[in-house]
C-alpha positions as YAML, in Angstrom:
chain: A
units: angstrom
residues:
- id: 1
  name: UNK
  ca: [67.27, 129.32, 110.70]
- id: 2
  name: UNK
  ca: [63.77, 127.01, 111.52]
- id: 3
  name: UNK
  ca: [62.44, 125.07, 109.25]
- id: 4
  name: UNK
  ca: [59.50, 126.18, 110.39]
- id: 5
  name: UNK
  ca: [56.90, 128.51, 108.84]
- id: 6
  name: UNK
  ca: [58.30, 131.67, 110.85]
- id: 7
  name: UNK
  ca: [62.09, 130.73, 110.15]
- id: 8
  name: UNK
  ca: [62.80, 132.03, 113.66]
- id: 9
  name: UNK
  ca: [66.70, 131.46, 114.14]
- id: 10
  name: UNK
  ca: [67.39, 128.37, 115.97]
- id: 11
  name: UNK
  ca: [70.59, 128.86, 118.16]
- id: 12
  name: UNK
  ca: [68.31, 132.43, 119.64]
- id: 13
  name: UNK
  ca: [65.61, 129.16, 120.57]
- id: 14
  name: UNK
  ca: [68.40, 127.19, 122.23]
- id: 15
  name: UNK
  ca: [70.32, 130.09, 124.18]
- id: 16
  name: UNK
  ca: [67.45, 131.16, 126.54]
- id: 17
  name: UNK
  ca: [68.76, 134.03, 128.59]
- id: 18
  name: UNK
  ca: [69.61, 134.32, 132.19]
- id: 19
  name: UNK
  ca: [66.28, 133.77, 134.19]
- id: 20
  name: UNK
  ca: [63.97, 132.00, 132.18]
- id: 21
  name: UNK
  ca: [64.78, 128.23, 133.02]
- id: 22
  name: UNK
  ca: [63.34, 125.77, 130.18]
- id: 23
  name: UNK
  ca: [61.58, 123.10, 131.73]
- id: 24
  name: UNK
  ca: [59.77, 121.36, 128.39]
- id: 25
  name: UNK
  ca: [60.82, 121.07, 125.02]
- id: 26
  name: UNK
  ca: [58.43, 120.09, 122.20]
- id: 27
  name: UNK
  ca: [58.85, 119.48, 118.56]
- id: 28
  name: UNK
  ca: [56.27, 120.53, 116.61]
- id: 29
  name: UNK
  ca: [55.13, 117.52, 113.86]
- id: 30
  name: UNK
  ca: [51.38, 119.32, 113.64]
- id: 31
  name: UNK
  ca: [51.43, 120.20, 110.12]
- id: 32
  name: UNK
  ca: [48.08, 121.31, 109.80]
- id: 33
  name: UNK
  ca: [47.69, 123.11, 106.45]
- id: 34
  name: UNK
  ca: [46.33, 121.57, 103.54]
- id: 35
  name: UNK
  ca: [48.27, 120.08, 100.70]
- id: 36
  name: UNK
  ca: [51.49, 120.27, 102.66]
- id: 37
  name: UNK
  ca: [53.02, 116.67, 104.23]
- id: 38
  name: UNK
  ca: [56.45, 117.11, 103.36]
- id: 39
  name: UNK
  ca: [56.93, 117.38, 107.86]
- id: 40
  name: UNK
  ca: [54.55, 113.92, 107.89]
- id: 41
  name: UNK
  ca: [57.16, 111.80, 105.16]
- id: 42
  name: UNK
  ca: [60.25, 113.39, 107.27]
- id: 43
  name: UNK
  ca: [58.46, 112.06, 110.42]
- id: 44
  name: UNK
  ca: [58.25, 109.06, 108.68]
- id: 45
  name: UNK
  ca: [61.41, 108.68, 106.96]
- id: 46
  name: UNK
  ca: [63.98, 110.75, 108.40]
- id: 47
  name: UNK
  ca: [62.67, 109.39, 111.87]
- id: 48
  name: UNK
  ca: [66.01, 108.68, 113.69]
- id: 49
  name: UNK
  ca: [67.85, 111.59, 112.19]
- id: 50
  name: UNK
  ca: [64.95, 113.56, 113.44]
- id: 51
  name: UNK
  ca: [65.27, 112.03, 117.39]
- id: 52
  name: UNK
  ca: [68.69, 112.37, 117.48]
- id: 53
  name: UNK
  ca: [68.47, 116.22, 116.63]
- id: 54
  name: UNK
  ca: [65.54, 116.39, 119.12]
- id: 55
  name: UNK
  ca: [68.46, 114.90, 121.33]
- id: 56
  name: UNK
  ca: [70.58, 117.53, 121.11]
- id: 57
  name: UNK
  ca: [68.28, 120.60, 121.48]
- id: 58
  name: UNK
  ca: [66.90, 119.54, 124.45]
- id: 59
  name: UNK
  ca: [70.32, 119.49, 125.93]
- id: 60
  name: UNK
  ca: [71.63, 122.65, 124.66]
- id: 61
  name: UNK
  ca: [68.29, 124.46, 126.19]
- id: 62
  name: UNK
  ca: [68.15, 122.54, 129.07]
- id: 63
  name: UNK
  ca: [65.05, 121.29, 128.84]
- id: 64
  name: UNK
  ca: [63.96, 117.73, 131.22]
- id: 65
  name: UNK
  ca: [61.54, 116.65, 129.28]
- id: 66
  name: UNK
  ca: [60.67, 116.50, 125.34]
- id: 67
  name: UNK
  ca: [56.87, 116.42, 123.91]
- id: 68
  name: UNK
  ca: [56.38, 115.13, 120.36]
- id: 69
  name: UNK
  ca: [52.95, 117.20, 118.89]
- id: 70
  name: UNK
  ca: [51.43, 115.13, 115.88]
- id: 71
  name: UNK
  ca: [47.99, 115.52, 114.71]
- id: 72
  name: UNK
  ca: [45.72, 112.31, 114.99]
- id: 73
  name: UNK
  ca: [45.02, 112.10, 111.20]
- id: 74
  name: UNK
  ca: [48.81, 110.61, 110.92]
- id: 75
  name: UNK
  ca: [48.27, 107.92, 113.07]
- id: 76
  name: UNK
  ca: [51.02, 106.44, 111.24]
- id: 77
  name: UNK
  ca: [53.40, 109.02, 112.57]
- id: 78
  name: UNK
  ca: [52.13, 108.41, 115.86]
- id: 79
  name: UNK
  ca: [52.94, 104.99, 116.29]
- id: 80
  name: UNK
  ca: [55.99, 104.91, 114.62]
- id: 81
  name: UNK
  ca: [57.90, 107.40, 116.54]
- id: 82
  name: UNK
  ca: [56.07, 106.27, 119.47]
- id: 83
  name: UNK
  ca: [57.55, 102.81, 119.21]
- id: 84
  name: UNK
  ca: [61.06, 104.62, 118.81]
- id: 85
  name: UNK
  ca: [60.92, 106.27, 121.96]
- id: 86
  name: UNK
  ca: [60.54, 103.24, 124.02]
- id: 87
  name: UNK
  ca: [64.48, 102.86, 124.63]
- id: 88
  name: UNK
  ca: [65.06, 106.85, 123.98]
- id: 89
  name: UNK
  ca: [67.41, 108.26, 126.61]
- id: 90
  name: UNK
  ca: [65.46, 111.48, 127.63]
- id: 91
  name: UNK
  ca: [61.77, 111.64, 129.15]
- id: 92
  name: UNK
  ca: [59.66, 112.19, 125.69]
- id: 93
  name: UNK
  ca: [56.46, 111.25, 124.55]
- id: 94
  name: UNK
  ca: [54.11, 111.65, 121.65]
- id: 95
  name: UNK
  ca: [51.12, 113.57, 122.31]
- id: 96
  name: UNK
  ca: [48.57, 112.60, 119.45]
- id: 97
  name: UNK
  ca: [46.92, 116.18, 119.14]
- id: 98
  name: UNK
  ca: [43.04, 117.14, 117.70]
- id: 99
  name: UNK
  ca: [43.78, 117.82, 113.49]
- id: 100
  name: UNK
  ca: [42.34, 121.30, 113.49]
- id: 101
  name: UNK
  ca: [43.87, 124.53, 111.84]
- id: 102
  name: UNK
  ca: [46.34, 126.23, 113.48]
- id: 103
  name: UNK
  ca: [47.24, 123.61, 115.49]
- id: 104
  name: UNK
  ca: [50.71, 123.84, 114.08]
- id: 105
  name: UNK
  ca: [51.38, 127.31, 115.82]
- id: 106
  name: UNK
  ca: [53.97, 127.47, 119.02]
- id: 107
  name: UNK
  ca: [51.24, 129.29, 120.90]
- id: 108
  name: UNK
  ca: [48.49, 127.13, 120.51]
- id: 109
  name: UNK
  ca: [50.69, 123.90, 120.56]
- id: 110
  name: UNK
  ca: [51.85, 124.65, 123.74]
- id: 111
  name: UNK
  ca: [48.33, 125.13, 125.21]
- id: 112
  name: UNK
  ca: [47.32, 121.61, 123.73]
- id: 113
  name: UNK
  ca: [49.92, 119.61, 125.23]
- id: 114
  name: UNK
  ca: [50.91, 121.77, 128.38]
- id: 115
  name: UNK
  ca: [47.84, 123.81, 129.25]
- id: 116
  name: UNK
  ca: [50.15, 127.11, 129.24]
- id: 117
  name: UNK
  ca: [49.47, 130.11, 128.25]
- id: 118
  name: UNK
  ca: [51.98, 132.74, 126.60]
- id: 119
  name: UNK
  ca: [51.06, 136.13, 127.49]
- id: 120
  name: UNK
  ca: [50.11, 138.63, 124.95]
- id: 121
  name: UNK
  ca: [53.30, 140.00, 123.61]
- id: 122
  name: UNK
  ca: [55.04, 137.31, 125.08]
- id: 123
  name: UNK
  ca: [57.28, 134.34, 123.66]
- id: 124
  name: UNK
  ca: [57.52, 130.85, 124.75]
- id: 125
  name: UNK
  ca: [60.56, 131.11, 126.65]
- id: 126
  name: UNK
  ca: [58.14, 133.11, 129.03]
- id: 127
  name: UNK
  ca: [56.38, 129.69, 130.11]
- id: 128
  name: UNK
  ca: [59.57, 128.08, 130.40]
- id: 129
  name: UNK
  ca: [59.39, 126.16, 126.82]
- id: 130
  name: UNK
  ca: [60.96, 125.92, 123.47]
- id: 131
  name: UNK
  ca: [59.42, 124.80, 120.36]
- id: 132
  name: UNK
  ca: [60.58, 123.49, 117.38]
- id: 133
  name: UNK
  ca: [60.28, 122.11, 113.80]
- id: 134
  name: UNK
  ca: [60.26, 118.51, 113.20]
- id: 135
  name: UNK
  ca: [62.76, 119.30, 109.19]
- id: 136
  name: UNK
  ca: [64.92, 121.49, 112.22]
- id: 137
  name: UNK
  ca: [65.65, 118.35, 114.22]
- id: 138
  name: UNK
  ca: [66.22, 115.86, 111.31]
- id: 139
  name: UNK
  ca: [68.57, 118.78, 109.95]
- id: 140
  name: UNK
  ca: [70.29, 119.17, 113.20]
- id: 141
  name: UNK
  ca: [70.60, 115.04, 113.29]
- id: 142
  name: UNK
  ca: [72.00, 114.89, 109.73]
- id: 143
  name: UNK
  ca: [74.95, 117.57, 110.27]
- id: 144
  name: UNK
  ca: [75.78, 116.10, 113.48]
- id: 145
  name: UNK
  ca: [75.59, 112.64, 112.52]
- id: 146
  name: UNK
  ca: [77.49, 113.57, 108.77]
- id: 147
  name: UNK
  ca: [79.02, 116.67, 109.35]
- id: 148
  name: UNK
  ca: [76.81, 117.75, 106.11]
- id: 149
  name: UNK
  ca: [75.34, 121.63, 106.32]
- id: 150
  name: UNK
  ca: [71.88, 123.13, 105.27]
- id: 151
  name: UNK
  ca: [72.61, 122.26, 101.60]
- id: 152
  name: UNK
  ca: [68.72, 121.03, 100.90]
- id: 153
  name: UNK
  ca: [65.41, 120.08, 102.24]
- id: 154
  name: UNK
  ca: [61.84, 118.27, 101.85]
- id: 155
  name: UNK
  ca: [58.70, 120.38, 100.23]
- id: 156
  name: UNK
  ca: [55.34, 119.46, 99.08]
- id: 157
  name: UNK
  ca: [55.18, 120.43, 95.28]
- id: 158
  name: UNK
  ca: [51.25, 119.83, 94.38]
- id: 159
  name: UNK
  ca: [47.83, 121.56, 93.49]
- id: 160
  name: UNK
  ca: [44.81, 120.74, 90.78]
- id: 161
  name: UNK
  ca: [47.22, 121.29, 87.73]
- id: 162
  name: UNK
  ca: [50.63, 120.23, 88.40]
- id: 163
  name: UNK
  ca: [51.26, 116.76, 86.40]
- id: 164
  name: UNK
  ca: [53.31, 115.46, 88.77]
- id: 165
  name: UNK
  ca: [53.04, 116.21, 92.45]
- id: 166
  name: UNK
  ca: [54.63, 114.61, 95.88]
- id: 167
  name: UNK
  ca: [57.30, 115.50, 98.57]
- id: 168
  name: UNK
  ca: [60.62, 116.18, 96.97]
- id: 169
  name: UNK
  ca: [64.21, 116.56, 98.89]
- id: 170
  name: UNK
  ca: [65.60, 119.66, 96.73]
- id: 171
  name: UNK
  ca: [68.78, 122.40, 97.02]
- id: 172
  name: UNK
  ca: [68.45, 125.41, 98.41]
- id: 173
  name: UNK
  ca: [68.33, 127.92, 95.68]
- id: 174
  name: UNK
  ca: [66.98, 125.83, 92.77]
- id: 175
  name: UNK
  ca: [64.38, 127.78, 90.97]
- id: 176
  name: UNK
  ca: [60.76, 126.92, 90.54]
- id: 177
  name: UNK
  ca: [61.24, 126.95, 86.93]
- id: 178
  name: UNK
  ca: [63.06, 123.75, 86.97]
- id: 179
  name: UNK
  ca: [61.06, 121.75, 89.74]
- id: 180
  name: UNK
  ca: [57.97, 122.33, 87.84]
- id: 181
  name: UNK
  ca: [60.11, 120.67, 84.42]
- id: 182
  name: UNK
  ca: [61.22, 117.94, 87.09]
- id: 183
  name: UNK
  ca: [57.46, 117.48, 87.85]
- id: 184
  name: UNK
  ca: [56.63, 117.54, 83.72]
- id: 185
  name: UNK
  ca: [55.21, 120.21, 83.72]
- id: 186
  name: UNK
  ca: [51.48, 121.57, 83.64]
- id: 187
  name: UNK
  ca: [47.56, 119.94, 82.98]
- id: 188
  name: UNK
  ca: [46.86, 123.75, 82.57]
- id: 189
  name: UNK
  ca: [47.90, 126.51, 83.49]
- id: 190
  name: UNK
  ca: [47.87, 127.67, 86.57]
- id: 191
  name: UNK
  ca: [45.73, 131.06, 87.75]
- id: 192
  name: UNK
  ca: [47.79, 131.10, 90.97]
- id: 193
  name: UNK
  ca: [51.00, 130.07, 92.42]
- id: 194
  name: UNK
  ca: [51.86, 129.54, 96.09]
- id: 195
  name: UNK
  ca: [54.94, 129.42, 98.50]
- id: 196
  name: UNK
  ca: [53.98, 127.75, 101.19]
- id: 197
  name: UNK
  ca: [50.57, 126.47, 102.55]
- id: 198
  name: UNK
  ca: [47.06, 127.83, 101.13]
- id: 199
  name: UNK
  ca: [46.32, 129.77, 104.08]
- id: 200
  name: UNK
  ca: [49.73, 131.50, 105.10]
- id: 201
  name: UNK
  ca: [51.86, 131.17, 101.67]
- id: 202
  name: UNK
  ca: [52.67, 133.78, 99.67]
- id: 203
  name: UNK
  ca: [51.49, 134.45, 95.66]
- id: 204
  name: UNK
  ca: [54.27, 134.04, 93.32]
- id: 205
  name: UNK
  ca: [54.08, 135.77, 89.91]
- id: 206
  name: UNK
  ca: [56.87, 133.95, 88.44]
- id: 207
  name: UNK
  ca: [58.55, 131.18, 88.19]
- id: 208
  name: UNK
  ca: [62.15, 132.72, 88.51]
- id: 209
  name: UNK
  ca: [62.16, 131.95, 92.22]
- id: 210
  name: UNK
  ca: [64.50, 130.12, 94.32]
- id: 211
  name: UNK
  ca: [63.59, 127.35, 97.16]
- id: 212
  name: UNK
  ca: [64.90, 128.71, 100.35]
- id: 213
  name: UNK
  ca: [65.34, 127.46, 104.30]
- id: 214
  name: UNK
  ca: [61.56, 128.40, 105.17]
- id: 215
  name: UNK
  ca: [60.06, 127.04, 101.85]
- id: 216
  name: UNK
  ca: [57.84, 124.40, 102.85]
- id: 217
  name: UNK
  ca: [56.36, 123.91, 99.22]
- id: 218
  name: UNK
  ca: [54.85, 124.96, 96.18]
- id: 219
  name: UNK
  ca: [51.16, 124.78, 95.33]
- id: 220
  name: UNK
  ca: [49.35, 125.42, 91.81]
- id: 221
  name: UNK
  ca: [46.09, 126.47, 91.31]
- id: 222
  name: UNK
  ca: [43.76, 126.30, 88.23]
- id: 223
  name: UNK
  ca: [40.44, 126.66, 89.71]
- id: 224
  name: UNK
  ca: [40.75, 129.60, 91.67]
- id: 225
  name: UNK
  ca: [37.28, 131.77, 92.84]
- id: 226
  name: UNK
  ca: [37.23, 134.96, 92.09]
- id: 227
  name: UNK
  ca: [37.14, 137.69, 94.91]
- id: 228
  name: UNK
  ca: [35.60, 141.60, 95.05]
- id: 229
  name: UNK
  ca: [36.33, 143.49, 97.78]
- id: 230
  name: UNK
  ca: [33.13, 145.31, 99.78]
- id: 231
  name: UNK
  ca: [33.10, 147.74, 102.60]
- id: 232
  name: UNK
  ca: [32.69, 145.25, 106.19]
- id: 233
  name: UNK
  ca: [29.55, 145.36, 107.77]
- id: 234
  name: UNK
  ca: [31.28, 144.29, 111.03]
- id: 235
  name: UNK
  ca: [30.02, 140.63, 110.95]
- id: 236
  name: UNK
  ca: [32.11, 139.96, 113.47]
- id: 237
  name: UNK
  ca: [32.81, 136.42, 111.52]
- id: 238
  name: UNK
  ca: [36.97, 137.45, 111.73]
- id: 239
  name: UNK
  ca: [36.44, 137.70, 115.84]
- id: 240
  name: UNK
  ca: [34.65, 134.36, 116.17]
- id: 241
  name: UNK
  ca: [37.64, 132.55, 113.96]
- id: 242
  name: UNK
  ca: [41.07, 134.58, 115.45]
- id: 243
  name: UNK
  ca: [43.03, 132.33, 117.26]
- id: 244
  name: UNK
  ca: [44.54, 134.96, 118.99]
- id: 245
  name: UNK
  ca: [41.25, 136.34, 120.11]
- id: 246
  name: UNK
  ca: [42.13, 139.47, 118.26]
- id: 247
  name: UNK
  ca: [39.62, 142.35, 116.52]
- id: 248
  name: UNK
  ca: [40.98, 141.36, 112.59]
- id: 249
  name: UNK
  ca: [38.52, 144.54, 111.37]
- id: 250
  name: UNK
  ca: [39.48, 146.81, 113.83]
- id: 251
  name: UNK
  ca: [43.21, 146.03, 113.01]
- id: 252
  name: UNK
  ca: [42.60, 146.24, 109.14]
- id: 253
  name: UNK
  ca: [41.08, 149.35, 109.44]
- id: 254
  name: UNK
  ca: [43.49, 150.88, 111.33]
- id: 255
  name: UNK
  ca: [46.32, 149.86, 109.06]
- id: 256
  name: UNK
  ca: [44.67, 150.78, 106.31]
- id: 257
  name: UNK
  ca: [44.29, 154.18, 107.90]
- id: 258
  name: UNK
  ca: [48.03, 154.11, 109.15]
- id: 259
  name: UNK
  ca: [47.29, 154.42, 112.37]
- id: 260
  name: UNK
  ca: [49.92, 151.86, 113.36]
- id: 261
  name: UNK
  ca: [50.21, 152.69, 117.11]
- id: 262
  name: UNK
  ca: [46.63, 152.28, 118.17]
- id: 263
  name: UNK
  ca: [47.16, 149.00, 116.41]
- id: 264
  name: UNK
  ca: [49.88, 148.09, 118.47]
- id: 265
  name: UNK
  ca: [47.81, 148.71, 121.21]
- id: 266
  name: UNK
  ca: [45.26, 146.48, 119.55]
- id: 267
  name: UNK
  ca: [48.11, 143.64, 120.27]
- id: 268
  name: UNK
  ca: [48.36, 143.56, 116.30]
- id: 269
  name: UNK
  ca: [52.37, 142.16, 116.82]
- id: 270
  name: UNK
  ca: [50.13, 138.75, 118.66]
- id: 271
  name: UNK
  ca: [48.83, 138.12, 114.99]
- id: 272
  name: UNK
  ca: [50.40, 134.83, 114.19]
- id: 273
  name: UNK
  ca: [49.04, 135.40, 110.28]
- id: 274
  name: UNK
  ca: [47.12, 132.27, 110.21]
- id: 275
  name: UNK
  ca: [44.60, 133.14, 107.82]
- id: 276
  name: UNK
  ca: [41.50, 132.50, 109.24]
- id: 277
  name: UNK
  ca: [40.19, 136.23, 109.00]
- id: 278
  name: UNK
  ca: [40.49, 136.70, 105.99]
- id: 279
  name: UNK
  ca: [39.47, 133.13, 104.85]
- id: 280
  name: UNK
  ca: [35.92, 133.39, 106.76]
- id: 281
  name: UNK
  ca: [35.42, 137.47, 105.40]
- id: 282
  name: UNK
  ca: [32.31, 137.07, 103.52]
- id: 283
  name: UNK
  ca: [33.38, 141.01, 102.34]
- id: 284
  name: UNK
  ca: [36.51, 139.77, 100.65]
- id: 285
  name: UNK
  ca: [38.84, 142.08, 102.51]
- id: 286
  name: UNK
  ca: [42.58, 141.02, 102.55]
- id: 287
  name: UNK
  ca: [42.80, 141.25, 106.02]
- id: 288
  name: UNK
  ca: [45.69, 139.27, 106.54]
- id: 289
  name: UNK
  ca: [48.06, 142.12, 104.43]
- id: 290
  name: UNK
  ca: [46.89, 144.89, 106.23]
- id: 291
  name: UNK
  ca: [47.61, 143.11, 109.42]
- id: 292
  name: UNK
  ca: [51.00, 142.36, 107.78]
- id: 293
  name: UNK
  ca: [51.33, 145.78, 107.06]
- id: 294
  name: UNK
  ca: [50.76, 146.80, 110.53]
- id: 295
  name: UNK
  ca: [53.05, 144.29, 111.90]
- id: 296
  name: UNK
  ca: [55.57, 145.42, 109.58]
- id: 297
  name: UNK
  ca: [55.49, 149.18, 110.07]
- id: 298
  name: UNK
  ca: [55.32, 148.72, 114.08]
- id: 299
  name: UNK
  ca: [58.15, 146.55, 114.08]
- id: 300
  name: UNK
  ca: [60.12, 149.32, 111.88]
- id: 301
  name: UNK
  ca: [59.57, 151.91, 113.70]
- id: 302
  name: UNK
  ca: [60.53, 150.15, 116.93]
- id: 303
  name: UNK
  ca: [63.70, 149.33, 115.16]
- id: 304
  name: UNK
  ca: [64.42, 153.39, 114.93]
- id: 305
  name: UNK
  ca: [62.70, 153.82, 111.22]
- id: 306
  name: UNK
  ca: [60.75, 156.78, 110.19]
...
């Protein structure tokens, strides 16, 4: 499994089938939502564990050359590995990348650095690339260079009222519960709780849960607006801010009427959940879980479900 936010299973990534011939690999270091930068301290500090995975993967897919994708606000990053890669035995460069949101997704990082496209529907084996998560390579680099397994990784643990916050190497399967005692605790209590980043994570209503392989951190909210829900006036505010040049209202609409395959034919599956819809709705709708929703219930019944 990535240690990416989709968790997308790395050997699939690395075994590209017969006729689509991977020309470019690039590892993804754009870690461009807020409060998260456990990726930035592994880029930092995990650096040649990290390059010697990167190593490996671009050999197993057969890639010839290998793109490093790091935002320009970690300009430490950037000239760190940079200096590293002056002796490194494969073609590979950084490629200091603009620090907008969602730079960090395979689609768009591969139109930043490359100037490819990948078709609607499509994946980025279709351009002839594979893409991958900086915590993946330094993973890879450990176990090959130690023999040691997926036993732990880095996440952010912060937020406005968490005592102590910072980038933490932790097991897989500790709870919450006892990284928040680890971090002593609470200013206040906190109105929300987060897995993952502000924009994609997902609310957690306890603190019974365990860290897993696509946890990339924990965030704690006090101050937290409150949101109503009106009917959309078709603003057209979710269109101007979709990445994916999708219709979010259309989409939400039709999921919330379960009309699932005109929303597949809406290219709902392209949704790469960033967030911005829903963030920019000045109605309040939770666009983002209906299109979930959708996804999910296409995806089922393409799978044979009723």
């Amino acid at each position: 499994m990535g240690l990416g936010g989709a968790a997308f299973p790395t050997h699939v990534k690395l075994s590209p089938p017969q006729g689509k011939p991977i020309d470019s690999f690039i590892l993804n270091g754009a870690e461009c939502e807020p409060y998260l930068t456990c990726d930035h301290r592994v880029m930092l500090e995990r650096t040649e564990e990290m390059l010697l995975g990167l190593r490996i993967m671009v050999r197993a897919c057969g890639a010839k050359r290998a793109y490093i994708g790091i935002e320009d606000n970690k300009k430490d990053c950037i000239d760190h590995v940079a200096n590293l890669l002056r002796n490194f035995p494969i073609p590979a460069e950084v490629v200091p990348l603009r620090t907008k949101y969602p730079q960090g997704s395979e689609k768009h990082l591969i139109l930043a650095i490359l100037g490819r496209e990948v078709p609607p529907g499509g994946l980025p084996l279709d351009v002839g690339v594979v893409v991958n998560n900086v915590q993946t390579a330094a993973a890879l680099g450990r176990m090959a260079r130690t023999g040691l397994p997926l036993v732990e990784r880095v996440i952010t643990l912060s937020g406005d009222c968490l005592r102590k916050r910072g980038n933490f190497e932790v097991p897989l399967g500790m709870l919450l519960e006892d990284l928040v005692n680890f971090c002593e605790g609470f200013t206040a209590p906190p109105r929300k709780i987060i897995m993952g980043g502000p924009m994609t994570g997902i609310t957690q209503v306890s603190l019974a849960v365990p860290v897993i392989k696509g946890t990339s951190g924990f965030l704690f909210f006090r101050n937290v607006p409150k949101k109503r829900e009106y009917p959309c006036i078709r603003c057209g505010r979710c269109v101007a801010h979709c990445p994916m040049r999708l219709l979010p209202y259309l989409l939400g609409r039709l999921a919330e009427e379960r009309l699932f395959a005109e929303a597949e034919d809406n290219r709902v599956l392209d949704c790469v959940e960033c967030g911005s819809c829903a963030y920019v709705c000045p109605a309040g709708i939770a666009l983002v879980h209906l299109l979930k929703l959708a996804k999910f219930e296409v995806m089922r019944r393409k799978r044979g479900g009723k």
